[in-house]
C-alpha positions in Angstrom: -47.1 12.0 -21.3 -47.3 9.7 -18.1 -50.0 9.6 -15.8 -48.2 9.7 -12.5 -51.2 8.2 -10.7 -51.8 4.7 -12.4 -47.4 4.6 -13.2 -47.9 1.0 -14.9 -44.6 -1.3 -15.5 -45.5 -0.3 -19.8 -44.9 3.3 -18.1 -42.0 2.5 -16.7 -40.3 0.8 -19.3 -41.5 2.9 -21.7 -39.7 5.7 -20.2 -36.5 4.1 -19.0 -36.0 3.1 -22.8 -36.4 6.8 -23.0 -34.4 7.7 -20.6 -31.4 5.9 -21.7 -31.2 7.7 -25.3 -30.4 10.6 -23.3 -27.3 9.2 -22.4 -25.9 7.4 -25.9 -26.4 10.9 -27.3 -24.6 13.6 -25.2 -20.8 14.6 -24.9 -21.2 15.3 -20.9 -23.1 13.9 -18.0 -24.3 17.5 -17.4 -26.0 17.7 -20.4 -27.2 14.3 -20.1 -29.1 14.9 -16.8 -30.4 17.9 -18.2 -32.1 16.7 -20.9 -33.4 13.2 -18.4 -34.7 16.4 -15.5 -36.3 17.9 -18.7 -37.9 15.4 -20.1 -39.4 13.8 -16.2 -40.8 18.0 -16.0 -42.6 17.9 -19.1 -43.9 14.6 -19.2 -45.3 13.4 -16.0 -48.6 14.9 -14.9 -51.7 14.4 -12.7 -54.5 12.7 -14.2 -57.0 14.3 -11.4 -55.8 18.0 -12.2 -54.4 17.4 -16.3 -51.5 19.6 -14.6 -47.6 18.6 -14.3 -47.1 16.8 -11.3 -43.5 18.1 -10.7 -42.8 21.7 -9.6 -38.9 20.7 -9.9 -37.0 18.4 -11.0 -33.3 17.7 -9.6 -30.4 15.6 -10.9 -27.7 14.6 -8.4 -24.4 12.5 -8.9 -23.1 11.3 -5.0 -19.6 10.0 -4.5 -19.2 7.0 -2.2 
């Protein structure tokens, strides 16, 4: 769990290394972002309330 309030850089890295497994171990970029919007939902919560800090969490690929 990260505390979204104090997001220190050992947050941060901790959770891109995370966040990068998601992608060596997935067939499709789909499923890929799922599993990255999943994991940001369940683990990033206010330290004031002990709630999740994200009522949604969205995934979008742009084209230049």
């Amino acid at each position: 769990m990260y505390n979204q309030t104090p997001f220190t850089s050992k947050n941060l890295a901790k959770c891109s290394l995370v966040l990068r497994q998601f992608g060596r171990d997935t067939p499709s970029m789909q499923e890929s972002s799922q599993k990255i919007a999943d994991y940001i939902y369940k683990h990033f919560y206010d330290s004031e309330s002990e709630q999740n800090s994200c009522a949604l969490v969205c995934l979008f690929k742009t084209h230049p």
